[in-house]
C-alpha positions in Angstrom: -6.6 -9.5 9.2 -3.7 -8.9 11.3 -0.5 -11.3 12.3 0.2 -12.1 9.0 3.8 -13.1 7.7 5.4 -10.5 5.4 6.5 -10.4 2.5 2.9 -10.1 1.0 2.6 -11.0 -2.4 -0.7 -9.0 -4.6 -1.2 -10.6 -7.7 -3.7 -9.5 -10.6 -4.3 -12.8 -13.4 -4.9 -11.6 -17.0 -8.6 -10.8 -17.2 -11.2 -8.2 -17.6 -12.1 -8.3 -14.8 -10.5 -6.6 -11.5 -9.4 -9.6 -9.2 -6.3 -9.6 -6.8 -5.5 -12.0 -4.7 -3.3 -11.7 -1.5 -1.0 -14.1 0.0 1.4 -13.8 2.6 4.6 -15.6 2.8 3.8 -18.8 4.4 1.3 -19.8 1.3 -1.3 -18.5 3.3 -4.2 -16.9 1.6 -5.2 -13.0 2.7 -7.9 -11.6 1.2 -9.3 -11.9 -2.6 -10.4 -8.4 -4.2 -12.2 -7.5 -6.5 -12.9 -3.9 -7.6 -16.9 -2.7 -9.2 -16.0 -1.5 -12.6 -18.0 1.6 -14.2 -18.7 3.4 -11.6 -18.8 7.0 -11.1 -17.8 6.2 -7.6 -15.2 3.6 -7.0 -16.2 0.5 -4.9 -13.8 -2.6 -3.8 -15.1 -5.4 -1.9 -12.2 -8.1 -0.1 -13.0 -11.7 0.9 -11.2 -13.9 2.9 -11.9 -16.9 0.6 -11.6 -17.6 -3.3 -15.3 -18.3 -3.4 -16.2 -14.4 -2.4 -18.4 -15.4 0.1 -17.6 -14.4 3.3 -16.7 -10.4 2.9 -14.4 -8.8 5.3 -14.2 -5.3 4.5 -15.4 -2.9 1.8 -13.1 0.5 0.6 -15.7 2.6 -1.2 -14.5 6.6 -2.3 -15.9 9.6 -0.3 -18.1 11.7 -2.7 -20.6 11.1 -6.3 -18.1 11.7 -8.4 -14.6 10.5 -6.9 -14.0 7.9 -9.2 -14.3 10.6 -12.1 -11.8 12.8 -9.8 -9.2 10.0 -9.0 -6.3 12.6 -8.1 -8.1 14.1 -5.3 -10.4 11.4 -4.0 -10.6 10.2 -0.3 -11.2 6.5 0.1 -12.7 4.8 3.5 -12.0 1.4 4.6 -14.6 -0.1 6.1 -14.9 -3.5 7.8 -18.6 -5.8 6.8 -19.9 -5.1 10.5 -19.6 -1.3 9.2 -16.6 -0.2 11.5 -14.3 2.1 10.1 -10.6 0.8 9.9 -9.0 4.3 8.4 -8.6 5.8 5.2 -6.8 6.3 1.9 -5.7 10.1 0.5 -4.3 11.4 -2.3 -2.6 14.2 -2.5 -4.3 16.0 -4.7 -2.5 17.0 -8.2 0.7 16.0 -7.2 -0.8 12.5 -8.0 -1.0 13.3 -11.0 2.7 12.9 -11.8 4.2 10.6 -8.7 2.1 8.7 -6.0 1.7 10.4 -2.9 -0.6 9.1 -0.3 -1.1 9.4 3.3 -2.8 6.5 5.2 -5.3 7.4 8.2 -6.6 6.5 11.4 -10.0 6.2 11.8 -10.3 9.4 14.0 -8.2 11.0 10.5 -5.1 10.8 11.9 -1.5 10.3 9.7 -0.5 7.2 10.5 1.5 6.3 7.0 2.6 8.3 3.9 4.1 6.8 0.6 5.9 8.0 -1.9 7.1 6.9 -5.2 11.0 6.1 -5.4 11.4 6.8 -9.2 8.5 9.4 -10.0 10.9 10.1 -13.2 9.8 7.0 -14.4 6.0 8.2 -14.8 7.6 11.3 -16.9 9.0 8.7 -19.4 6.2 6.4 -19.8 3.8 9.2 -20.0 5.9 10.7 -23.5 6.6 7.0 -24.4 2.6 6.4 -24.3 2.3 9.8 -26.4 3.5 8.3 -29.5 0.9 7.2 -32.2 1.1 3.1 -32.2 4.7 2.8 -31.7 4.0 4.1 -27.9 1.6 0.8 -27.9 4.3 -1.3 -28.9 7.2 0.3 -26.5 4.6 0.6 -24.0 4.5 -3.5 -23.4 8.0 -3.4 -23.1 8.4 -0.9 -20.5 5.7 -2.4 -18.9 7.8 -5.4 -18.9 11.0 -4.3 -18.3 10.4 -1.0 -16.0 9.1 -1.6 -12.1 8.5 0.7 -9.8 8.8 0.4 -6.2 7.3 2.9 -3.2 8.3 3.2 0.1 5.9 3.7 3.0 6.9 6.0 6.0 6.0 6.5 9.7 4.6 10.3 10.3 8.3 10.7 11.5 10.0 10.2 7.9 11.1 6.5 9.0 10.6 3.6 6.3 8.4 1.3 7.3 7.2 -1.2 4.5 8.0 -0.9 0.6 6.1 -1.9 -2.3 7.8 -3.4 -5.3 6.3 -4.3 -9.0 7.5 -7.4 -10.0 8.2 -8.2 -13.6 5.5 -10.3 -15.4 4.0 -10.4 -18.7 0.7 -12.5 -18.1 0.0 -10.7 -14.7 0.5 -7.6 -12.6 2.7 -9.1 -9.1 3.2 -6.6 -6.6 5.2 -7.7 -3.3 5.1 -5.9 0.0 8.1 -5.8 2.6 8.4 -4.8 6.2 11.2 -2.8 6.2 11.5 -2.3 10.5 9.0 -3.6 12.6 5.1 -2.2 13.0 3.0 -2.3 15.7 0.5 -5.9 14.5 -2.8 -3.0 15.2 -1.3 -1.9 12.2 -1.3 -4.5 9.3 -5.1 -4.0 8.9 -4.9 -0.3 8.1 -1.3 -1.1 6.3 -2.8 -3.9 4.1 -6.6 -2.5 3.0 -4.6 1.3 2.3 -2.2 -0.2 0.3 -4.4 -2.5 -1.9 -6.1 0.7 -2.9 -2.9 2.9 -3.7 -1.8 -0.8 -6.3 -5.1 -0.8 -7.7 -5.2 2.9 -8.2 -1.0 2.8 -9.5 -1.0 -0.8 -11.2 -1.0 1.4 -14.2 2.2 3.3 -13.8 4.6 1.2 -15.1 
């Protein structure tokens, strides 16, 4: 999973179930995801083909109850063979009202934080969802109209990659850019972290 061509594109189809698919920008296909659902303890599996069945790497959250405790919770990425690849943290209740994660090294290291560019956007939707039915109905159209993007910065401050939330009524499209060159070691960590922090913010606008 490295050498890929950016911009990635993430796309979730209309289901109820948790499926994303990854493709890069020569058509190629990434990885497929697909997230366990009910779980006191959250659990993704990716795949390198649309039939599931060759599985690259699983991302499973550190502790019984971290699914329950999302705003805290550390995830590990984890390749099949068992090798550890880094991990994803929140940072703790600031979660709660803008993203904020740092992506790690294996050995715990920062390697990559992100940050929401328009946490203000969270305040809104939050009163907007507040309202008794006509929150429902406004909701959709935020949804619609309203997408976020985050930015993703080297330990020194320096943009890196952003995130945007493309506008879709049918599906959830998220699109990845490199914003300055990264080391290739890197698009492993950069791609498995950041599939986490879209299925933990798909929500959010």
């Amino acid at each position: 999973m490295q050498n890929f061509q950016f911009p990635l594109t993430l796309e979730f189809k209309f289901s109820l179930l948790t499926e994303l698919k990854v493709w890069d920008a020569g058509g190629q296909l990434v990885a497929v995801v697909k997230e366990k659902m009910f779980s006191i303890r959250d659990e993704v599996r990716v795949y390198s083909d649309e039939s599931r069945r060759v599985q690259t790497h699983g991302i499973r959250a550190q502790g019984l109850l971290a699914g329950a405790l999302d705003w805290k919770a550390k995830r590990i990425i984890l390749r099949a063979d068992g090798h550890e690849v880094g991990a994803v943290q929140a940072q703790g209740m600031r979660t709660l009202w803008a993203a904020g994660y740092e992506l790690l090294g294996p050995n715990g290291d920062l390697r990559f934080t992100l940050r929401d560019d328009q946490p203000w956007l969270g305040v809104i939707e939050g009163l907007v969802d507040a309202v008794p039915f006509v929150g429902d109905v406004i909701g959709i159209a935020f949804d619609y109209l309203v997408n976020p993007t985050y930015t993703v910065s080297d330990p020194s401050g320096q943009p890196v990659y952003r995130i945007h939330k493309k506008r879709s009524f049918f599906s959830r499209r998220f699109t990845i850019e490199e914003l300055r060159p990264s080391p290739p070691e890197n698009d492993e960590l950069v791609l498995l972290g950041l599939i986490q922090v879209i299925l933990r913010e798909r929500q959010r606008g």
